[in-house]
FIKOLZA-1660 file (N, C-alpha, C; in steps of 0.1 Angstrom, whole numbers, plus 5000, padded with zeros to 4 digits):
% residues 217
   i   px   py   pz ch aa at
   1 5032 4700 5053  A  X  N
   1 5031 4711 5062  A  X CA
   1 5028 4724 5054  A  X  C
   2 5031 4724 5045  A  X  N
   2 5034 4738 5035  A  X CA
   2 5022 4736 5029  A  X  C
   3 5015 4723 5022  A  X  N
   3 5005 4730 5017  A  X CA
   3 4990 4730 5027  A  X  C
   4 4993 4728 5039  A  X  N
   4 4980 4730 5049  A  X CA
   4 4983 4747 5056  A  X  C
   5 4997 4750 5054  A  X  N
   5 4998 4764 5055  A  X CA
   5 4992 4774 5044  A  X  C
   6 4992 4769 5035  A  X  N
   6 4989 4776 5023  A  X CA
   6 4976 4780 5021  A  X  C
   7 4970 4767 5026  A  X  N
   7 4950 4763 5032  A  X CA
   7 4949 4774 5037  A  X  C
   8 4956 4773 5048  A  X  N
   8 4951 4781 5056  A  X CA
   8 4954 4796 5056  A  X  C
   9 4962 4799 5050  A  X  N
   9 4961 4813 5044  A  X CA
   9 4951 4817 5035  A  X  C
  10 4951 4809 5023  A  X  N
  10 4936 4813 5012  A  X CA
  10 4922 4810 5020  A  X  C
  11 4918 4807 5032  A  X  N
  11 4909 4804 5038  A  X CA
  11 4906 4820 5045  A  X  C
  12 4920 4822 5049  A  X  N
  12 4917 4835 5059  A  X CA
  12 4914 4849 5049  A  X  C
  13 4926 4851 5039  A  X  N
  13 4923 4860 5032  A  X CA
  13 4908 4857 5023  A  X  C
  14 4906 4849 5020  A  X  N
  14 4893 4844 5011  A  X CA
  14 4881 4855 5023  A  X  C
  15 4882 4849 5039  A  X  N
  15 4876 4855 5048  A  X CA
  15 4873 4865 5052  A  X  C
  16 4886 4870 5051  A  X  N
  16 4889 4886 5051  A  X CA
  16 4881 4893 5039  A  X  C
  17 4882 4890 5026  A  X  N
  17 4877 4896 5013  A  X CA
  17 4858 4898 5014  A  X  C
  18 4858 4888 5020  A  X  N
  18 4840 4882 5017  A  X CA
  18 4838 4892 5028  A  X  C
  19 4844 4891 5044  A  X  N
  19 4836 4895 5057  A  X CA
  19 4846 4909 5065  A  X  C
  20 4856 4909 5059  A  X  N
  20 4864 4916 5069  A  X CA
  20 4871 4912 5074  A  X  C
  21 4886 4923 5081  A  X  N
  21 4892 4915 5086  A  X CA
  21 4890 4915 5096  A  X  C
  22 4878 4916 5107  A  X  N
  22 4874 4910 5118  A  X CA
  22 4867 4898 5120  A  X  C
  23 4865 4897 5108  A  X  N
  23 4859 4879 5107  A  X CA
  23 4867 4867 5109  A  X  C
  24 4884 4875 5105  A  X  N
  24 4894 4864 5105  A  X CA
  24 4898 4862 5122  A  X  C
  25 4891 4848 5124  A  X  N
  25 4896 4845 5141  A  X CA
  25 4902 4829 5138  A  X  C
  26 4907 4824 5144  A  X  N
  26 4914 4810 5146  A  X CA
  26 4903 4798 5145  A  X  C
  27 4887 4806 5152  A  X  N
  27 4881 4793 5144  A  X CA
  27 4874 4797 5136  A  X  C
  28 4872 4807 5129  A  X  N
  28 4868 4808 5119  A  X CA
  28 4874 4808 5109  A  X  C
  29 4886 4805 5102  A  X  N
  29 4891 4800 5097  A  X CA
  29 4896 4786 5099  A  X  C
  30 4898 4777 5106  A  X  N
  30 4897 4764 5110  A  X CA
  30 4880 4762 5106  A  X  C
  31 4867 4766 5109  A  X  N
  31 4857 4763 5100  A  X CA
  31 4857 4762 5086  A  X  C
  32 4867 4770 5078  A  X  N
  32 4868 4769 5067  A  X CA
  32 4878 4759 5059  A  X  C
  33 4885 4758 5067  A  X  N
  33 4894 4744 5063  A  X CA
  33 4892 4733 5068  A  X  C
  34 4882 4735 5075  A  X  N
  34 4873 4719 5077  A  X CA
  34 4881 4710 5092  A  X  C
  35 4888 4723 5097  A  X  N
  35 4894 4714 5111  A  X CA
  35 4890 4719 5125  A  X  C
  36 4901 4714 5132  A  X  N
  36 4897 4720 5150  A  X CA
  36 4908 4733 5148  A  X  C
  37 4905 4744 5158  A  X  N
  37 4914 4755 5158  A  X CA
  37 4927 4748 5163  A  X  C
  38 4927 4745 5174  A  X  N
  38 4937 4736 5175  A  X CA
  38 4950 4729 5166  A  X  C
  39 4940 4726 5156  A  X  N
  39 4949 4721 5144  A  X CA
  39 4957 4734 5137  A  X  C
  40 4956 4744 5137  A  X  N
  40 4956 4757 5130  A  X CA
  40 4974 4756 5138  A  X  C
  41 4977 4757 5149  A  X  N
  41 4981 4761 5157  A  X CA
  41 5003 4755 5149  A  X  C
  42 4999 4742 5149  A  X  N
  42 5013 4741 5139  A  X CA
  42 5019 4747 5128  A  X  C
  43 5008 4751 5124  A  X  N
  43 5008 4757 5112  A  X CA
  43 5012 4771 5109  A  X  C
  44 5000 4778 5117  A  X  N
  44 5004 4793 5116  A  X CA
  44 5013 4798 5129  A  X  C
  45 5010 4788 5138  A  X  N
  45 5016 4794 5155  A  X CA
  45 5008 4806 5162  A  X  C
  46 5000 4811 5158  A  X  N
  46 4988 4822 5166  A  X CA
  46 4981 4835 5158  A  X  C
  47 4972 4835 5166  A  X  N
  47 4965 4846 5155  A  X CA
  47 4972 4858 5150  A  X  C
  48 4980 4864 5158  A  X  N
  48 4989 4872 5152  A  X CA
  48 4997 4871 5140  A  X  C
  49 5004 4856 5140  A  X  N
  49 5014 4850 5136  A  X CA
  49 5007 4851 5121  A  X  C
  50 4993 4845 5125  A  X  N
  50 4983 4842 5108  A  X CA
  50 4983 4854 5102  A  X  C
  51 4978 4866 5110  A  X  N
  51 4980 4879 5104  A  X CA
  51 4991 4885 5099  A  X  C
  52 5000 4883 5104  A  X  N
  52 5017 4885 5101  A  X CA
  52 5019 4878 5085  A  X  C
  53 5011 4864 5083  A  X  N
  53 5015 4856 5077  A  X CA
  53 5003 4860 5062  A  X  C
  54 4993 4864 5067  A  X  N
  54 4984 4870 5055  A  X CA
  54 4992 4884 5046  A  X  C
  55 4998 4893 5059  A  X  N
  55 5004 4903 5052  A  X CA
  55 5017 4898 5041  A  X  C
  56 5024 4892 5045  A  X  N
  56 5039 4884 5042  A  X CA
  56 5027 4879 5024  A  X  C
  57 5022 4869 5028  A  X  N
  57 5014 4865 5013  A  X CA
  57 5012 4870 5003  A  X  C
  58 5008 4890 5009  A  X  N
  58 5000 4898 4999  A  X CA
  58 5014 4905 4994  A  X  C
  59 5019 4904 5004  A  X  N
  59 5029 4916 4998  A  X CA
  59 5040 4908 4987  A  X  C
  60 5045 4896 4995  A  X  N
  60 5052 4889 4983  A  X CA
  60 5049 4887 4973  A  X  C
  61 5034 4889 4965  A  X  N
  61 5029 4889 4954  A  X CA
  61 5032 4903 4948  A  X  C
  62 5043 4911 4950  A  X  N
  62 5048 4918 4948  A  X CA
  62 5058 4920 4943  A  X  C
  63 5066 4907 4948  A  X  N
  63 5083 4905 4944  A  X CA
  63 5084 4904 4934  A  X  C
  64 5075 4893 4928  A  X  N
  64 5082 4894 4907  A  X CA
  64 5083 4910 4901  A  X  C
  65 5074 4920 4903  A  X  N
  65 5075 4934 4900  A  X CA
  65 5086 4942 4903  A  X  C
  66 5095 4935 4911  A  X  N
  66 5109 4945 4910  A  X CA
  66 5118 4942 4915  A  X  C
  67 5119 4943 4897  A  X  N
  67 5129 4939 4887  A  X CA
  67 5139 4947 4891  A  X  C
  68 5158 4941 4895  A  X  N
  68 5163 4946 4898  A  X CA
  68 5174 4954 4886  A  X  C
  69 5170 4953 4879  A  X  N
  69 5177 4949 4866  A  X CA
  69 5171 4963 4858  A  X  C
  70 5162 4968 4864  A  X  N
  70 5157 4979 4856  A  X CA
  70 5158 4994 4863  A  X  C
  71 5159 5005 4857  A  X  N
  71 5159 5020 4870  A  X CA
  71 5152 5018 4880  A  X  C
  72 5154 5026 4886  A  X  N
  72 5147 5028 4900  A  X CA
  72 5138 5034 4897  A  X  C
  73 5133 5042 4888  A  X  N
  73 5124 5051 4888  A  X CA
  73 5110 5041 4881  A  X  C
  74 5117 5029 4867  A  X  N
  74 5105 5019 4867  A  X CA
  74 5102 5011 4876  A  X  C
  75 5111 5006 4887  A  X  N
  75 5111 4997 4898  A  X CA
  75 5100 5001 4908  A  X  C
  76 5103 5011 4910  A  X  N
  76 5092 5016 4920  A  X CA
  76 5079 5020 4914  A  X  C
  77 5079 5025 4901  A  X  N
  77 5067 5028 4899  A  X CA
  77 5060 5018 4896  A  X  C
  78 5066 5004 4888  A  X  N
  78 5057 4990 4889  A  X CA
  78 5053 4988 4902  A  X  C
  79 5063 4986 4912  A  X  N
  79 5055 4984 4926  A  X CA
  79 5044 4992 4928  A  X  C
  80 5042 5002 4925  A  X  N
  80 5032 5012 4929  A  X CA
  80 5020 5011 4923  A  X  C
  81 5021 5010 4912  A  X  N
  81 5003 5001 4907  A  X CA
  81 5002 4988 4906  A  X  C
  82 5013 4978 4910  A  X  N
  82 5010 4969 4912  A  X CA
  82 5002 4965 4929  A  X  C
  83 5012 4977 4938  A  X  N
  83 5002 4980 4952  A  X CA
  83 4994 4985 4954  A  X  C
  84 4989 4990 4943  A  X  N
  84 4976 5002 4943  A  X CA
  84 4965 4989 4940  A  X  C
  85 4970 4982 4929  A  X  N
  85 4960 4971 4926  A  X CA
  85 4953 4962 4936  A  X  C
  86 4967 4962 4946  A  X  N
  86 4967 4948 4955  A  X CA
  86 4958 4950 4969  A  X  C
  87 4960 4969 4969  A  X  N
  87 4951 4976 4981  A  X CA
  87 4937 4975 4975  A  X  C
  88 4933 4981 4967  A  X  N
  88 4920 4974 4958  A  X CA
  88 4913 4968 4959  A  X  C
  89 4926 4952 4958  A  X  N
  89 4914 4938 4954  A  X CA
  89 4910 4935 4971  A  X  C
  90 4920 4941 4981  A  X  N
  90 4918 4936 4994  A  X CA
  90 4919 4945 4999  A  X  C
  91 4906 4956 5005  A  X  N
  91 4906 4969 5011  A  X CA
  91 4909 4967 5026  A  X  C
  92 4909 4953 5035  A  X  N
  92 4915 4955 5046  A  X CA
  92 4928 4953 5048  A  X  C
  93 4934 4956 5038  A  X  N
  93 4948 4950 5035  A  X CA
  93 4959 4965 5042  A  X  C
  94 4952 4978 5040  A  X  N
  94 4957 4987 5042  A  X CA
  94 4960 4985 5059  A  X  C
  95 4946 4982 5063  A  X  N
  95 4940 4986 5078  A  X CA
  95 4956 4973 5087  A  X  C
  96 4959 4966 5079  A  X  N
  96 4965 4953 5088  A  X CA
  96 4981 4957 5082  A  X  C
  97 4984 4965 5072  A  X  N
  97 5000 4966 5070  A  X CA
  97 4998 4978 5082  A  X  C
  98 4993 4988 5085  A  X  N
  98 4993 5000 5091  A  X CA
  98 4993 4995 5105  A  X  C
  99 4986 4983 5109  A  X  N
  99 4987 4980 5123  A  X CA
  99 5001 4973 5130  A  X  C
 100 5005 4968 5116  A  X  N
 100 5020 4959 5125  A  X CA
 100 5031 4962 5114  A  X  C
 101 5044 4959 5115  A  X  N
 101 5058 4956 5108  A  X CA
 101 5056 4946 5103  A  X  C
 102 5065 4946 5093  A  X  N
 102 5065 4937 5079  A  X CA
 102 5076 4926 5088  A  X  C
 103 5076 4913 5089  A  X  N
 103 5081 4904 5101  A  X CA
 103 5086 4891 5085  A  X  C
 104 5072 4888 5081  A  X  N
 104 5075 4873 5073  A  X CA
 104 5079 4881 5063  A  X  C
 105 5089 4866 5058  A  X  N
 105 5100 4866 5047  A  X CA
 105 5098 4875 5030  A  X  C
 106 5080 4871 5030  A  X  N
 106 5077 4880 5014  A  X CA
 106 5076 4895 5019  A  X  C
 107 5072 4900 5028  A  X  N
 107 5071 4911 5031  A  X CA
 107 5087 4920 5037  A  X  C
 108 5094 4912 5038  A  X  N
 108 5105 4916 5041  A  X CA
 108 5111 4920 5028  A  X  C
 109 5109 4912 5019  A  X  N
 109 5118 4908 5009  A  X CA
 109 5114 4920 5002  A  X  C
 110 5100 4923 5000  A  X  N
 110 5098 4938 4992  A  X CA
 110 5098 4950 4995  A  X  C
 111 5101 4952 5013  A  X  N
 111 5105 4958 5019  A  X CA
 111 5123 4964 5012  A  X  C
 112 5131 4953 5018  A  X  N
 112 5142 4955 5014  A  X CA
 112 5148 4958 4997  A  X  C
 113 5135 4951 4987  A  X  N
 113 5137 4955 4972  A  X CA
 113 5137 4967 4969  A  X  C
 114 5127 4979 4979  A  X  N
 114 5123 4987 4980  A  X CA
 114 5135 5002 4986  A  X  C
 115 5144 4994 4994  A  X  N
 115 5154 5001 5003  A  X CA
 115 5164 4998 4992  A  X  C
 116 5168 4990 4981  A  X  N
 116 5179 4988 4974  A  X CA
 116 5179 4997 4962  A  X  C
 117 5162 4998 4958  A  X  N
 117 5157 5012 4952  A  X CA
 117 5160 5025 4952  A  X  C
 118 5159 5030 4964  A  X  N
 118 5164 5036 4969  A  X CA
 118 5176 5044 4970  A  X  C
 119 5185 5035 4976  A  X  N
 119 5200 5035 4975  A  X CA
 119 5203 5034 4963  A  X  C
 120 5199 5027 4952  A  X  N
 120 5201 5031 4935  A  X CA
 120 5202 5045 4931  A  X  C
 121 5188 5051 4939  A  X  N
 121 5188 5062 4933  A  X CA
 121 5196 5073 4942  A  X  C
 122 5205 5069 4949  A  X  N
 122 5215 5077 4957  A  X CA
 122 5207 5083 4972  A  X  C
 123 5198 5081 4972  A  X  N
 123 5194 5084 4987  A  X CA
 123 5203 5081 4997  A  X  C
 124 5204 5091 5008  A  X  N
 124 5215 5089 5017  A  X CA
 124 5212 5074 5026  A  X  C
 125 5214 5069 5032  A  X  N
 125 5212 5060 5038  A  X CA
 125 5205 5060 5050  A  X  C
 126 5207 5072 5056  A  X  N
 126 5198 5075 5067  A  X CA
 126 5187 5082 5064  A  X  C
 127 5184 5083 5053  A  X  N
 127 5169 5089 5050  A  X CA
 127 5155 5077 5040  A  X  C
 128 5170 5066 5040  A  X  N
 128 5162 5053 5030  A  X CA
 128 5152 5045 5037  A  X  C
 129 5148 5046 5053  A  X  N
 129 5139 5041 5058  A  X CA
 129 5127 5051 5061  A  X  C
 130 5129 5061 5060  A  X  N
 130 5117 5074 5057  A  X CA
 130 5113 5075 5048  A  X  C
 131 5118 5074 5038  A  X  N
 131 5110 5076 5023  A  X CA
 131 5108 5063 5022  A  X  C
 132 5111 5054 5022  A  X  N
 132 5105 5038 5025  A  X CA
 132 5088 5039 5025  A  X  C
 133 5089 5043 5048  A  X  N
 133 5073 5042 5046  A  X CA
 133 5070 5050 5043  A  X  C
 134 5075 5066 5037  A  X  N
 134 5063 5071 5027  A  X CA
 134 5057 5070 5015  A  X  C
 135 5065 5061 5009  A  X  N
 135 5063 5054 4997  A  X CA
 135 5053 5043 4998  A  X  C
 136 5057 5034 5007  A  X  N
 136 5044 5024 5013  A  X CA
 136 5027 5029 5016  A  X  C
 137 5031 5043 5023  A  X  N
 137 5022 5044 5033  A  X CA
 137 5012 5054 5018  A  X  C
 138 5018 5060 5009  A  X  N
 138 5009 5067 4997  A  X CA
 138 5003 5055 4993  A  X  C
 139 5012 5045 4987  A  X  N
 139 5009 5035 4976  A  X CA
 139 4998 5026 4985  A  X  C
 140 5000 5019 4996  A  X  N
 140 4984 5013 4998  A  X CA
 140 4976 5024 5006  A  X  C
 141 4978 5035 5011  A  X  N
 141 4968 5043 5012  A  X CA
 141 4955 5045 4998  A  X  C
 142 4962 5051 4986  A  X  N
 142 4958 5054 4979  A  X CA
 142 4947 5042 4974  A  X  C
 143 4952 5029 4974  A  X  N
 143 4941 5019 4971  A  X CA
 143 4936 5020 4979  A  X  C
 144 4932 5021 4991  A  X  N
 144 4925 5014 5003  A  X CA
 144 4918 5025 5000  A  X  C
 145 4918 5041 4995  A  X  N
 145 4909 5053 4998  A  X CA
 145 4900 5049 4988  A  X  C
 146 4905 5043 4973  A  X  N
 146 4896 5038 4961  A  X CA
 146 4886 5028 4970  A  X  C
 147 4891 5017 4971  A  X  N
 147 4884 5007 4977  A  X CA
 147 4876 5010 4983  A  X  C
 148 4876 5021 4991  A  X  N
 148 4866 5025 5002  A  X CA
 148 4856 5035 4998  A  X  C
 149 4856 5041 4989  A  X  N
 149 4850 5050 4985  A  X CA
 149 4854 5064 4980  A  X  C
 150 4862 5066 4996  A  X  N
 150 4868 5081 4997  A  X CA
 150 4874 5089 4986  A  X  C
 151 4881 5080 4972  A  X  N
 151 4882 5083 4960  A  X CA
 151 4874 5076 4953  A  X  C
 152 4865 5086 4947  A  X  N
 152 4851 5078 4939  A  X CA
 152 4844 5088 4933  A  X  C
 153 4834 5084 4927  A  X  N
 153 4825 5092 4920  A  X CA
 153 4816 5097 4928  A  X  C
 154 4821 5108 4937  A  X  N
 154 4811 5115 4940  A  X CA
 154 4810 5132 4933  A  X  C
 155 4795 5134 4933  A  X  N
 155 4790 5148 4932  A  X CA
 155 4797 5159 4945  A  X  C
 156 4808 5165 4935  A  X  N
 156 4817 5174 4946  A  X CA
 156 4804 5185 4953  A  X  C
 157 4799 5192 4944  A  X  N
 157 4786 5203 4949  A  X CA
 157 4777 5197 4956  A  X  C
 158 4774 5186 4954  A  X  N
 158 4765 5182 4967  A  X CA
 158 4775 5182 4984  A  X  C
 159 4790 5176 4977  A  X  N
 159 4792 5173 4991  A  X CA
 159 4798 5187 4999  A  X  C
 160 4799 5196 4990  A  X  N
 160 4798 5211 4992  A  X CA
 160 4789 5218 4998  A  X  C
 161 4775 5212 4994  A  X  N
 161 4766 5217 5005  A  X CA
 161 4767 5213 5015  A  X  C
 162 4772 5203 5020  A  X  N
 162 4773 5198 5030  A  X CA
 162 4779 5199 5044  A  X  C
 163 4785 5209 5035  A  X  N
 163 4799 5216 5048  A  X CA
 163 4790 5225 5058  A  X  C
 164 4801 5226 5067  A  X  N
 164 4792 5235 5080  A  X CA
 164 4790 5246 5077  A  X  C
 165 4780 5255 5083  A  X  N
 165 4781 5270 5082  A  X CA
 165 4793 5278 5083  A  X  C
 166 4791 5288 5077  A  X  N
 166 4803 5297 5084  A  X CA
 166 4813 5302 5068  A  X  C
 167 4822 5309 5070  A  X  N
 167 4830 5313 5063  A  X CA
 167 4844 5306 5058  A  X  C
 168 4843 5301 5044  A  X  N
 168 4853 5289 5037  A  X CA
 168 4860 5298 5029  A  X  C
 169 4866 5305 5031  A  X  N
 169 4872 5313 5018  A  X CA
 169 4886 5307 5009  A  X  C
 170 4889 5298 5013  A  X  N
 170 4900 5285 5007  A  X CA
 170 4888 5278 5001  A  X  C
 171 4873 5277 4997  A  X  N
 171 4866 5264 4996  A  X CA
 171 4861 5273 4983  A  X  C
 172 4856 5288 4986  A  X  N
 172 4850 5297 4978  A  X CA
 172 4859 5298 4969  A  X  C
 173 4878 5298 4969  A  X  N
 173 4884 5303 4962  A  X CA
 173 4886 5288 4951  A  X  C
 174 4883 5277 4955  A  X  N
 174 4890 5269 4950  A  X CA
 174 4879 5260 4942  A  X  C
 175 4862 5269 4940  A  X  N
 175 4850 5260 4944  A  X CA
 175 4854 5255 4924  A  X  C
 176 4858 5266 4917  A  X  N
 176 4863 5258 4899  A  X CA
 176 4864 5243 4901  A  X  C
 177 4876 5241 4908  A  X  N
 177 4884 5230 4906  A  X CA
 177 4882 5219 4918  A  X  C
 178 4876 5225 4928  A  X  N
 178 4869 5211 4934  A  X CA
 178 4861 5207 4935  A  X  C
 179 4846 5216 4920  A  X  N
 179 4838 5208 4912  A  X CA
 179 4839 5203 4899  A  X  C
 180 4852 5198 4898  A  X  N
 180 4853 5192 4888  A  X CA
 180 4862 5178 4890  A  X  C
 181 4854 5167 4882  A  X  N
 181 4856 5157 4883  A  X CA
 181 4869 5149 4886  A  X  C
 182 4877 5140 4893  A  X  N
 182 4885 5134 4897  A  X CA
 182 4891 5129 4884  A  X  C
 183 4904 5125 4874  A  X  N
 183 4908 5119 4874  A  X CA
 183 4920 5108 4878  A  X  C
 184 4917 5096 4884  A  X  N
 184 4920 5090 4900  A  X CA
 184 4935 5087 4894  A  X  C
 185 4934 5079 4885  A  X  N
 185 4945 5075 4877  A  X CA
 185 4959 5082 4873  A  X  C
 186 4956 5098 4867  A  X  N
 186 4957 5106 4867  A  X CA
 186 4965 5112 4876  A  X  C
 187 4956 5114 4891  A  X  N
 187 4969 5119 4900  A  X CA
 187 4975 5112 4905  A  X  C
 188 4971 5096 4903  A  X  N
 188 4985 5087 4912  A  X CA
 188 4989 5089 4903  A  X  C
 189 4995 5088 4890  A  X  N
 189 5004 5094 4883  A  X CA
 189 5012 5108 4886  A  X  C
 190 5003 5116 4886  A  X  N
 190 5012 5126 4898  A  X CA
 190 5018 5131 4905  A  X  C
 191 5013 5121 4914  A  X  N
 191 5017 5116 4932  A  X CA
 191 5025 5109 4929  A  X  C
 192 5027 5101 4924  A  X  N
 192 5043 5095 4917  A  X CA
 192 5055 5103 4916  A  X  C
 193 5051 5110 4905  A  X  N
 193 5062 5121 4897  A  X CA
 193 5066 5127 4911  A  X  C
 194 5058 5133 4922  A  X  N
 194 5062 5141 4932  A  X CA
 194 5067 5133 4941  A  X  C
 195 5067 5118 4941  A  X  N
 195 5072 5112 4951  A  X CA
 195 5087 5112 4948  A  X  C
 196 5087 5108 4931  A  X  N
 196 5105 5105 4927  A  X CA
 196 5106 5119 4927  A  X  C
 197 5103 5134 4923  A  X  N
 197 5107 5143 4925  A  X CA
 197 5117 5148 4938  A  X  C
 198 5107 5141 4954  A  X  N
 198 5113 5140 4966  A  X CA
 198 5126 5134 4965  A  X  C
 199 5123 5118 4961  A  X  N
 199 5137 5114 4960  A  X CA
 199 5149 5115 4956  A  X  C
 200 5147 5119 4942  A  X  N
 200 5159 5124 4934  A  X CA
 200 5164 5140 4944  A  X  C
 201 5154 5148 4949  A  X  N
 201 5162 5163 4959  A  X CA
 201 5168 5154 4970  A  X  C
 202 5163 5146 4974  A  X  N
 202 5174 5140 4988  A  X CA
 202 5180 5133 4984  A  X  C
 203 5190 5126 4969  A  X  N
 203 5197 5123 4966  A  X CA
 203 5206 5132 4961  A  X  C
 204 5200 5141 4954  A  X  N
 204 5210 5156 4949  A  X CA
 204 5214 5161 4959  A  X  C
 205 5205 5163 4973  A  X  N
 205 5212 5174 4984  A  X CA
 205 5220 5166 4990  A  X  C
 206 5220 5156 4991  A  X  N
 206 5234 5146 4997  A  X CA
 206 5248 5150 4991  A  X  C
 207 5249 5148 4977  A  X  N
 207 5253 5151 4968  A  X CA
 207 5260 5168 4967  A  X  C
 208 5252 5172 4972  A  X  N
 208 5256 5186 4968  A  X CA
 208 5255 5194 4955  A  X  C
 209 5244 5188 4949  A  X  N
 209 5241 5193 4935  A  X CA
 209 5224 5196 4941  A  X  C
 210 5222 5205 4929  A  X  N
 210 5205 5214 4929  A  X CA
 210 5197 5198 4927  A  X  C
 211 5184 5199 4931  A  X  N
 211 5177 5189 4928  A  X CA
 211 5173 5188 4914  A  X  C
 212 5169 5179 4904  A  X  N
 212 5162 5179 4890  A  X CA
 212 5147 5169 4893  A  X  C
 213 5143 5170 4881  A  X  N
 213 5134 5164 4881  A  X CA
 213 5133 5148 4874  A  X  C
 214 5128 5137 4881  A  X  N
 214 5131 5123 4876  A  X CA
 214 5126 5124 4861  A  X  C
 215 5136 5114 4857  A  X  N
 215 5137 5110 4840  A  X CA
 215 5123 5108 4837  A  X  C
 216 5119 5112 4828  A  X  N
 216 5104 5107 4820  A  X CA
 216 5094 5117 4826  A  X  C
 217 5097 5125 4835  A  X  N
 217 5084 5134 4836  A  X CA
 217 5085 5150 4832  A  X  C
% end
């Protein structure tokens, strides 16, 4: 049973990678595993369920990366280029965590590795589900914008021309620095630092101490 489940997951995301994730249907993936849709049906339990169960796959390849055993501040940041990578290799991967809740077991599991993080770093407990999905929602955002283009090599002055008529005086003021080249890398490094920056002030203000800035930056 487990390894016709397994089929049938590397069938669908294989699917998904080549065509999209609108290509992934019950028999188009049952075409690829060589059976009747029908047969699919023990296995995954419905096309939802498959999707539920594609997300649960990608994300559990997540779990070896955090490491409980180490700060919170390396715990999360391994997660974070290891989900930056993972948004990357699978750009519809963003579009299908953003549509539904994390339900199967791997995706739960790094969910919750994620909330223990957290609570390490003294976050109050009623704020460990908010900085959760904003943590989530940067970290495969950010691959899915690579993946797609939206972060890429483009000619900023051309796309400057491009803008509508009219008066940009935020675009005129800033035209130095947003014709110059992107380093992508770079600011998710950044966007990091500013993320643990967040976290460590809503652990301090719980606390009742001034906010600092996370170790190592």
């Amino acid at each position: 049973m487990t390894e016709r489940r397994d089929a049938i997951l590397d069938a669908a995301i294989k699917l998904a990678d080549e065509q999209g994730l609108e290509a992934v249907s019950m028999r188009s993936v049952a075409e690829r595993v060589g059976v009747t849709p029908m047969a699919l049906y023990p296995h995954v339990g419905s096309k939802t369920a498959l999707l539920d169960a594609m997300m649960g796959r990608l994300l559990g390849e997540l779990l070896p990366t955090l490491n409980a055993h180490v700060s919170w501040q390396d715990q999360l940041r391994d997660l974070a280029h290891e989900g930056r990578s993972l948004s990357k290799r699978h750009p519809w991967f963003a579009r299908l965590q953003f549509d539904r809740p994390a339900v199967e077991p791997g995706a739960v599991r790094v969910v919750d590795a994620v909330y223990q993080a957290l609570l390490k770093a003294g976050v109050p407990e009623a704020d460990v589900p908010r900085l959760e999905r904003l943590l989530s929602t940067f970290i495969v955002g950010y691959g899915a914008s690579e993946a797609s283009g939206r972060f890429g090599p483009v000619d900023p002055r051309g796309r400057r021309g491009q803008l509508p008529e009219g008066d940009l005086p935020a675009h005129h003021q800033l035209a130095s620095w947003l014709d110059r080249e992107v380093d992508w890398d770079a600011e998710f490094e950044a966007d990091l630092q500013d993320l643990q920056r967040l976290i460590v002030a809503a652990a301090h203000e719980a606390a009742g101490q001034p906010g600092s800035a996370p170790a190592g930056s």
